[in-house]
Backbone bond lengths (Angstrom), bond angles and torsions (degrees), N, CA, C in turn:
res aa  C-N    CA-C-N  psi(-1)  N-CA   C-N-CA  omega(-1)  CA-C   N-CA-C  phi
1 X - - - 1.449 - - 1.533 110.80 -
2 X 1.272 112.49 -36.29 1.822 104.08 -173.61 1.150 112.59 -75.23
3 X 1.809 121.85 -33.08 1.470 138.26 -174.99 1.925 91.77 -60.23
4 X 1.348 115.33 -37.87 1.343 97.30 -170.24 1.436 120.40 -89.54
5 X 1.523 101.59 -24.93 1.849 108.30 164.48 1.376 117.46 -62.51
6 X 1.472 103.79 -25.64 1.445 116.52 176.34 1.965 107.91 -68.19
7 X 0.875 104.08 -43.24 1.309 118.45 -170.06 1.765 106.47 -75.15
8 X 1.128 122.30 -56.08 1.392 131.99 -175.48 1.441 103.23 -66.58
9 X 1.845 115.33 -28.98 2.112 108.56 170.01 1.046 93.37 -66.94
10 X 1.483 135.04 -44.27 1.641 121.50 -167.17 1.570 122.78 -66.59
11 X 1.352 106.68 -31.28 1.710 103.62 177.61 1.507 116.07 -87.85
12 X 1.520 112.99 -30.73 1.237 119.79 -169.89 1.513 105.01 -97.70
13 X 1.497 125.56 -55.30 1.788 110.98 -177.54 1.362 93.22 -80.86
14 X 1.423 135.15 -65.72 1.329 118.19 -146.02 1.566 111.88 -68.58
15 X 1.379 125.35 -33.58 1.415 161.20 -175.26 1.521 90.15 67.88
16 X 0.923 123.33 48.09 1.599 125.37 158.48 1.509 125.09 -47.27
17 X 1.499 119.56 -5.41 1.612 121.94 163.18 1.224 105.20 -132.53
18 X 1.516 129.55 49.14 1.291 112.74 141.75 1.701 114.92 -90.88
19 X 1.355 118.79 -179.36 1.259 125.36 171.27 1.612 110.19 -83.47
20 X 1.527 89.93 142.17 1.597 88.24 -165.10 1.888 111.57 -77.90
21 X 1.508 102.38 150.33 1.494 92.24 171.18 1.656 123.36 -54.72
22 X 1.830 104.60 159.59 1.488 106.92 -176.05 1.911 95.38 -80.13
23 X 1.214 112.00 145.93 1.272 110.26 168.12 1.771 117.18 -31.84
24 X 1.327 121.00 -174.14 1.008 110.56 170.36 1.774 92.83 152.26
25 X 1.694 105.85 148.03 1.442 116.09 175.55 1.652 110.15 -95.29
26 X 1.357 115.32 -21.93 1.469 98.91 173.26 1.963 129.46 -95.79
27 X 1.084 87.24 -174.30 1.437 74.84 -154.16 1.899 101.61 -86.60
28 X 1.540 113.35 156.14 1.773 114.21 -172.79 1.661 104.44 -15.93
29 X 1.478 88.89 -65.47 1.976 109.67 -165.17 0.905 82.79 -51.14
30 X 1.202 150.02 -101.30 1.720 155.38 -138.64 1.200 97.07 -26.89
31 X 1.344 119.36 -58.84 1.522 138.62 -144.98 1.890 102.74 -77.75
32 X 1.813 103.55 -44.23 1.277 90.67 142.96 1.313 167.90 -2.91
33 X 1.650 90.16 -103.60 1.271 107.72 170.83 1.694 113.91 -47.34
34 X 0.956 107.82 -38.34 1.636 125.65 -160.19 1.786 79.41 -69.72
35 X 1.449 109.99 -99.93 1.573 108.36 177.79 1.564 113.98 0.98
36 X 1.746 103.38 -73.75 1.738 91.68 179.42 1.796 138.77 -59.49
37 X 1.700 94.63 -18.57 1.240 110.43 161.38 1.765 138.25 -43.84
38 X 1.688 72.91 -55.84 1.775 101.51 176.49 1.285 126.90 -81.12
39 X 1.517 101.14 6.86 1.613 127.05 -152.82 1.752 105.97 19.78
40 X 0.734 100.41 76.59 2.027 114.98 175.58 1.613 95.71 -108.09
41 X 1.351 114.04 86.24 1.567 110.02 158.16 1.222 140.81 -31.13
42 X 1.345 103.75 -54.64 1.719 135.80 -171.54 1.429 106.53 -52.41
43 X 2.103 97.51 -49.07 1.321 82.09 -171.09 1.900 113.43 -120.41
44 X 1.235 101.35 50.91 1.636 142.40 179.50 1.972 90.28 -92.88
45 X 1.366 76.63 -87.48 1.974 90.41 166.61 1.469 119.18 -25.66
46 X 1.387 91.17 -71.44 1.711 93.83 -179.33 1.779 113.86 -37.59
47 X 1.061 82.94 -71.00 1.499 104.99 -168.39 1.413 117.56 -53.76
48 X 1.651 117.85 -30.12 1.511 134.85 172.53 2.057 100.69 -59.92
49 X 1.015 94.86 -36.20 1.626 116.53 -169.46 1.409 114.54 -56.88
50 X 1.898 100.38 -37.02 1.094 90.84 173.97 1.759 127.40 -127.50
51 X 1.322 102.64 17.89 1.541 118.20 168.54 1.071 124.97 -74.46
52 X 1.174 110.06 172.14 1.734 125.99 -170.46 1.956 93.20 -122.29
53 X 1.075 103.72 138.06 1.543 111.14 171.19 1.867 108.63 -39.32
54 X 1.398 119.27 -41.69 1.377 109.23 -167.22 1.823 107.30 -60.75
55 X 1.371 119.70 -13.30 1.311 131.97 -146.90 1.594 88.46 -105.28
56 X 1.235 126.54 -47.98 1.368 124.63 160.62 1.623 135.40 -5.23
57 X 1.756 86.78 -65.27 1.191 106.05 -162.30 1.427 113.14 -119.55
58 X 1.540 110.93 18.29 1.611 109.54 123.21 1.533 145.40 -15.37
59 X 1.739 135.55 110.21 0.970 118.80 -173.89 1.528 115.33 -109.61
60 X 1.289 103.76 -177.92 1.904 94.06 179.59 1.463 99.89 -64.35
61 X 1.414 107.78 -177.46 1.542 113.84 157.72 1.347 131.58 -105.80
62 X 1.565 93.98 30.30 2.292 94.87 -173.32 1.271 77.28 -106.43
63 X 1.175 106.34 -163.34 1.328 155.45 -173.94 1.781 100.06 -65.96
64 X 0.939 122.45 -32.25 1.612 107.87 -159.94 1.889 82.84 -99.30
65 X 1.095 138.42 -11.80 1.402 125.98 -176.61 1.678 113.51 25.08
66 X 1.457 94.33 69.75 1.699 98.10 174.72 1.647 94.48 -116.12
67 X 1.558 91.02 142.17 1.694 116.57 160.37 1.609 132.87 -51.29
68 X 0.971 156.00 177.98 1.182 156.79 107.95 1.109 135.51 -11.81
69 X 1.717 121.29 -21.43 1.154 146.74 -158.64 1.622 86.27 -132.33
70 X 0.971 146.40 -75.65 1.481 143.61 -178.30 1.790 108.12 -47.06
71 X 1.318 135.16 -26.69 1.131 137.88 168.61 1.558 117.87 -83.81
72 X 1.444 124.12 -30.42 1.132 154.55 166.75 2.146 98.58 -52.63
73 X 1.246 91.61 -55.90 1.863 89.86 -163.34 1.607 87.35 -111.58
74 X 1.218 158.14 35.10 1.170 147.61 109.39 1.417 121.36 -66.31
75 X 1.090 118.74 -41.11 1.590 122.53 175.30 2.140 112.05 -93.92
76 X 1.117 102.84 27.38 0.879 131.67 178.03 2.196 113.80 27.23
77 X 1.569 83.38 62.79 1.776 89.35 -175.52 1.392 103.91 -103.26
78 X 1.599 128.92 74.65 0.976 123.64 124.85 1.571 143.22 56.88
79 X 1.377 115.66 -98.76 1.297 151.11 173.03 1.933 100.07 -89.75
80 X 1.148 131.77 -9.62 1.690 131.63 151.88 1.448 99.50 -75.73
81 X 1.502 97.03 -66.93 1.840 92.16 -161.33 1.637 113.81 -37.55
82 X 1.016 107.53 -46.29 1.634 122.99 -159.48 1.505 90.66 -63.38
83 X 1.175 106.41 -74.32 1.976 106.32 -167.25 1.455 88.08 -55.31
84 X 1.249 143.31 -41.75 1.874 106.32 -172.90 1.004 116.03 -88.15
85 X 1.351 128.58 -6.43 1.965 120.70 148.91 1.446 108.53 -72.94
86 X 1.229 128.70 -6.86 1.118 110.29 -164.31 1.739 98.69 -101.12
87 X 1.669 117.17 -27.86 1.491 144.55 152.14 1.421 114.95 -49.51
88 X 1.750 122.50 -22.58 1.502 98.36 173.98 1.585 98.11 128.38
89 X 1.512 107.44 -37.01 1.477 118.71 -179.67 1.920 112.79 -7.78
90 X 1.118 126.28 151.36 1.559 115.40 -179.74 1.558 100.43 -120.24
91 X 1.546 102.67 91.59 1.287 128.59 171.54 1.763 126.91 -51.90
92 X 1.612 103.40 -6.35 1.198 110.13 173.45 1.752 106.97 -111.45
93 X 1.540 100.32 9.53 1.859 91.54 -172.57 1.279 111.95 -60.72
94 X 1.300 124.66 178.95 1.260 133.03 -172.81 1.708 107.17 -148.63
95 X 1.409 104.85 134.50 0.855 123.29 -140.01 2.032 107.31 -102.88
96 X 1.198 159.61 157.76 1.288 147.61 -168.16 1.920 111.10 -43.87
97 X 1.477 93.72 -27.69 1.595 104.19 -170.41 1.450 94.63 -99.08
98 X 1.001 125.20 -6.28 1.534 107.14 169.19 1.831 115.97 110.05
99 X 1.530 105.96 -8.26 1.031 134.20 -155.34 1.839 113.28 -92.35
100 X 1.444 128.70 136.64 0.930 105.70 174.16 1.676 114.22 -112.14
101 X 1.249 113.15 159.42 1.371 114.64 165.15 2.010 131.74 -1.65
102 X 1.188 86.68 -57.18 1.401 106.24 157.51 1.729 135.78 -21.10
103 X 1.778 83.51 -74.25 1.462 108.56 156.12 1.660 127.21 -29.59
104 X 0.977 100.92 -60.31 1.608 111.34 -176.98 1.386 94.07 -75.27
105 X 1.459 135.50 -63.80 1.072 136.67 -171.70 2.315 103.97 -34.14
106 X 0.859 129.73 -61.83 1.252 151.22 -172.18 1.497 102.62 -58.46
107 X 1.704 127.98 -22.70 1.128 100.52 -166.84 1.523 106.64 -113.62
């Protein structure tokens, strides 16, 4: 039993067997947003794999200050939205217009 509690802190808190991130100068969120932009699944996943909820709910830096989750259900991806509510995403954020996630989702 401990070998396996031992084992389940290592994959699940430490995540000691995921694949490691590709280098890179910007920061997770950046790397994000961008991913959900480009709608690149793979590396949505990746990157979901290795965030912390505060990184989530990161917004751009223009004027429209949308999330990951607000770009996700405006461009209507589905299979994003879900894994970043299911990641922690903050489904009540609000967006430069005042708007939440939702919004886009609906139209």
């Amino acid at each position: 039993r401990e070998e396996r509690e031992s084992w389940i802190r290592a994959k699940y808190e430490q995540r000691l067997f995921l694949a490691p991130l590709p280098a890179a100068e910007a920061p997770l969120a950046e790397r994000l947003l961008r991913a959900v932009r480009e709608r690149d699944l793979s590396t949505v996943l990746l990157l979901l794999a290795h965030s912390h909820k505060d990184q989530l709910n990161v917004a751009t830096e223009d004027t429209e200050r949308h999330t990951a989750l607000h770009l996700a259900c405006d461009t209507a991806q589905v299979v994003v939205t879900q894994l970043l509510v299911w990641y922690g995403a903050d489904v009540r954020a609000r967006d430069g217009h005042g708007r939440t996630a939702l919004f886009y989702a609906r139209r």
